[in-house]
KELUM-872432 format. One line per field, with one value per residue: residue number from 1; residue in one letter; chain; x, y negated, z negated of N, C-alpha, C in turn. Coordinates in pm, whole numbers, padded with zeros to 5 digits. Layout:
<nodes>
resi <- NUM_...
resn <- A_...
chain <- A_...
npx <- X_...
npy <- Y_...
npz <- Z_...
capx <- X_...
capy <- Y_...
capz <- Z_...
cpx <- X_...
cpy <- Y_...
cpz <- Z_...
</nodes>
This chain:
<nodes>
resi <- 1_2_3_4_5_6_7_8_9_10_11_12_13_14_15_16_17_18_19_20_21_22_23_24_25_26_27_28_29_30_31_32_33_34_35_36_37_38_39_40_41_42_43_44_45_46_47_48_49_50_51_52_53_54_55_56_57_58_59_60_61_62_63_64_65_66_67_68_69_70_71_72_73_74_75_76_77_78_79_80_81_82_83_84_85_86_87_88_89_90_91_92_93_94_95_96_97_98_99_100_101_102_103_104_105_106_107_108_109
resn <- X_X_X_X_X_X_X_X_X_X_X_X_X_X_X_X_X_X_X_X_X_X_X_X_X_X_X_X_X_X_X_X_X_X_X_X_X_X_X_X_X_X_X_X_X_X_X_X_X_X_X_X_X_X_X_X_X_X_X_X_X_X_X_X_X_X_X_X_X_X_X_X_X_X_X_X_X_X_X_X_X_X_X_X_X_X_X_X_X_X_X_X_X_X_X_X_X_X_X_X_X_X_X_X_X_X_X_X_X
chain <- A_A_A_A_A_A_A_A_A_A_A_A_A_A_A_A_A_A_A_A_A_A_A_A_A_A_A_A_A_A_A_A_A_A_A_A_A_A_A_A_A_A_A_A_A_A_A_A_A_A_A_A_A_A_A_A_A_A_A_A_A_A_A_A_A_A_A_A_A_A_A_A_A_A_A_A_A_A_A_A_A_A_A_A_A_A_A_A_A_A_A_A_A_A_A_A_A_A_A_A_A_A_A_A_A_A_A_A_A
npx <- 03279_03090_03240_03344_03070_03063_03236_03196_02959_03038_03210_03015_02832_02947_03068_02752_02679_02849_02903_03023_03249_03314_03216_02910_02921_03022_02796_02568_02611_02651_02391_02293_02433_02292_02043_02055_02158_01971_01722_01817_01838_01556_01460_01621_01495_01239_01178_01112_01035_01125_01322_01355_01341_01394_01564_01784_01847_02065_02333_02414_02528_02707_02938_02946_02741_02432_02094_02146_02276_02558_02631_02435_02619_02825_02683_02620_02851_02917_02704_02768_03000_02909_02725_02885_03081_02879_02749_02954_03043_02784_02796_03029_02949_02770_02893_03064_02876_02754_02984_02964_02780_02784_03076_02953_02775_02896_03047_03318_03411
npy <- 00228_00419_00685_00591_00600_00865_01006_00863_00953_01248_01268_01163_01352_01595_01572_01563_01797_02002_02159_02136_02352_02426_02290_02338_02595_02551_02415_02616_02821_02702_02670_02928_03009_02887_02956_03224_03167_02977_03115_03336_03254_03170_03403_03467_03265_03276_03539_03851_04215_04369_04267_04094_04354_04421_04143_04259_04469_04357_04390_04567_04531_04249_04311_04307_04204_04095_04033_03792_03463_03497_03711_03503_03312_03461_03527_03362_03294_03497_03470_03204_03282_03476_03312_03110_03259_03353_03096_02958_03151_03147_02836_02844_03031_02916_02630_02783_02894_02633_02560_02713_02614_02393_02377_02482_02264_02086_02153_02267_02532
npz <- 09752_09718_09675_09369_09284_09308_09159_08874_08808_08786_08618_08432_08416_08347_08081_07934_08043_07838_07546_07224_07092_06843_06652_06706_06626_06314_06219_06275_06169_05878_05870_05846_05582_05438_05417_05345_05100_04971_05023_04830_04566_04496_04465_04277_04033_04082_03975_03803_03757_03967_04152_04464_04661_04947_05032_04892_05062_05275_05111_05200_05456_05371_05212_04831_04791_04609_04443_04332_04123_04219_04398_04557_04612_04725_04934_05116_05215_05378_05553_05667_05800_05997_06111_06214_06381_06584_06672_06770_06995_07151_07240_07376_07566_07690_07789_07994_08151_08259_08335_08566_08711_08788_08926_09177_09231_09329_09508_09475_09431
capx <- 03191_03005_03305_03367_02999_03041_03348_03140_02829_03111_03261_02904_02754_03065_03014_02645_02682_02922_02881_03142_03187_03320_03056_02824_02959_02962_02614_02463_02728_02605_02215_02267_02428_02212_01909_02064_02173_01813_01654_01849_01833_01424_01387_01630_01441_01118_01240_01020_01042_01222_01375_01436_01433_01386_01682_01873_01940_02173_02443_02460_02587_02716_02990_02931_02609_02384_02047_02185_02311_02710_02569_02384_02738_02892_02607_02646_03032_02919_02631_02844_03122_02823_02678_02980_03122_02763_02705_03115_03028_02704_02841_03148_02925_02707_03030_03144_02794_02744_03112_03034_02674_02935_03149_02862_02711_02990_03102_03443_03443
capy <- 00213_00543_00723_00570_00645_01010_01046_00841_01082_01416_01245_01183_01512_01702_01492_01589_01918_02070_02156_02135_02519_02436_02184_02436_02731_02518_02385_02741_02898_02613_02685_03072_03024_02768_02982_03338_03127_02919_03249_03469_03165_03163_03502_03460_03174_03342_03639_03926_04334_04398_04127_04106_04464_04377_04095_04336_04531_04280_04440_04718_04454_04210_04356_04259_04081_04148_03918_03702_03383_03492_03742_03420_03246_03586_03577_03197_03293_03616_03449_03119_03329_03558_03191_03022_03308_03328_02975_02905_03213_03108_02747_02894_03122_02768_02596_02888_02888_02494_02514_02761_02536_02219_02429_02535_02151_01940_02203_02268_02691
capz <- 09638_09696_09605_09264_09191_09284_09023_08771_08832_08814_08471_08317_08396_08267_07943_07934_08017_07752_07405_07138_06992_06673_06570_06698_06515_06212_06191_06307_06034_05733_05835_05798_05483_05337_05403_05246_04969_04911_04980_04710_04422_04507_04434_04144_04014_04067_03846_03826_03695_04046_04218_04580_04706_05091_05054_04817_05174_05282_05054_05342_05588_05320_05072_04738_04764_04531_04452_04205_04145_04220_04507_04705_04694_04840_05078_05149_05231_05479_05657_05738_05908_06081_06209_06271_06507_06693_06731_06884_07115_07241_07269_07441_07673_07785_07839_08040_08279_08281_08438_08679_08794_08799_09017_09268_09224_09363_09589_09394_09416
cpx <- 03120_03074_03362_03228_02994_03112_03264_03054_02934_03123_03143_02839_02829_03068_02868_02641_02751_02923_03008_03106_03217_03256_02959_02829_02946_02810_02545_02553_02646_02428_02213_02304_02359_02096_01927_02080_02015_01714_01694_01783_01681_01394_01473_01563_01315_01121_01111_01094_01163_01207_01424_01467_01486_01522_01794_01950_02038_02304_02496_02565_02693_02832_02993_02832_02503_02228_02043_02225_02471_02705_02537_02519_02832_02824_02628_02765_02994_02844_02676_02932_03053_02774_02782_03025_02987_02732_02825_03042_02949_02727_02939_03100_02857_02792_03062_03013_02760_02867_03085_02882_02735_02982_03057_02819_02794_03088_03266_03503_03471
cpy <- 00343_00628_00730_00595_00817_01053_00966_00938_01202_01343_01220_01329_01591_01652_01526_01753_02040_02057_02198_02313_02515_02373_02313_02542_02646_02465_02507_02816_02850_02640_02870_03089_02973_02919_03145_03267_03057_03065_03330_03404_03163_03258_03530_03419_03254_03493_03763_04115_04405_04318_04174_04223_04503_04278_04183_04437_04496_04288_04577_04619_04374_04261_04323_04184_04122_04017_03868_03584_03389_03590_03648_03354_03328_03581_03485_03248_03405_03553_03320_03176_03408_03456_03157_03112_03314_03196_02902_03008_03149_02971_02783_02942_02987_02713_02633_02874_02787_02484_02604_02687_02433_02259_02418_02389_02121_02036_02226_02433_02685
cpz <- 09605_09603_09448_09204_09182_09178_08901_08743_08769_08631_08339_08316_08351_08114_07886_07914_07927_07591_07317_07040_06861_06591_06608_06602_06344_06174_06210_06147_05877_05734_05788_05660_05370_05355_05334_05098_04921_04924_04837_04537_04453_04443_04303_04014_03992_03964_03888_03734_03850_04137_04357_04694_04848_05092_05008_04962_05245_05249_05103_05423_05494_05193_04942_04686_04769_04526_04315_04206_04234_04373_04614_04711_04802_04975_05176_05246_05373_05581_05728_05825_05997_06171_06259_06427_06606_06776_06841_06980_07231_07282_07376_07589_07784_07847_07993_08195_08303_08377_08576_08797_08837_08939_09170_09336_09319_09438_09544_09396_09492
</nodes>
């Protein structure tokens, strides 16, 4: 009986402990682009004699993106693929040291 709870225990904590990287990478990916894009259309929106010149630096890192309406979709498009690959990594890297505490845990190295 012990035995079948130690493999239940090993199969919930390996379930617990691991994070999905491509859900991660997308949700960290969709918040970076949501918030260049609601940023750029704010300061579109808000209008002014010179618009933006602090976000306007962005088009260093950013090719083509400008602060405009057609700019925050460019930016939308750069800062999703800047989140997405950060958020798989750091998902990837947890993964990666959750497996090697697992390992250590349950005597397995």
């Amino acid at each position: 009986m012990t035995n079948d709870e130690n493999d239940l225990e090993k199969v919930v904590l390996t379930r617990l402990l691991r994070l999905n990287a491509t859900v991660q990478g997308f949700v960290t990916g969709t918040i970076a682009g949501l918030v260049v894009f609601i940023a750029t259309n704010w300061l579109v929106l808000k209008g002014g004699y010179v618009v933006g010149p602090h976000l306007s630096l962005l088009g260093q890192f950013f090719i083509g993106y400008r602060v405009t309406f057609l700019g925050s979709l460019i930016g939308f498009a750069y800062a999703f693929v800047v989140g997405f690959v950060l958020g798989y990594f750091v998902a990837r890297m947890y993964n990666w040291f959750a497996g090697l505490r697992e390992g250590k845990r349950f005597g397995n190295t």
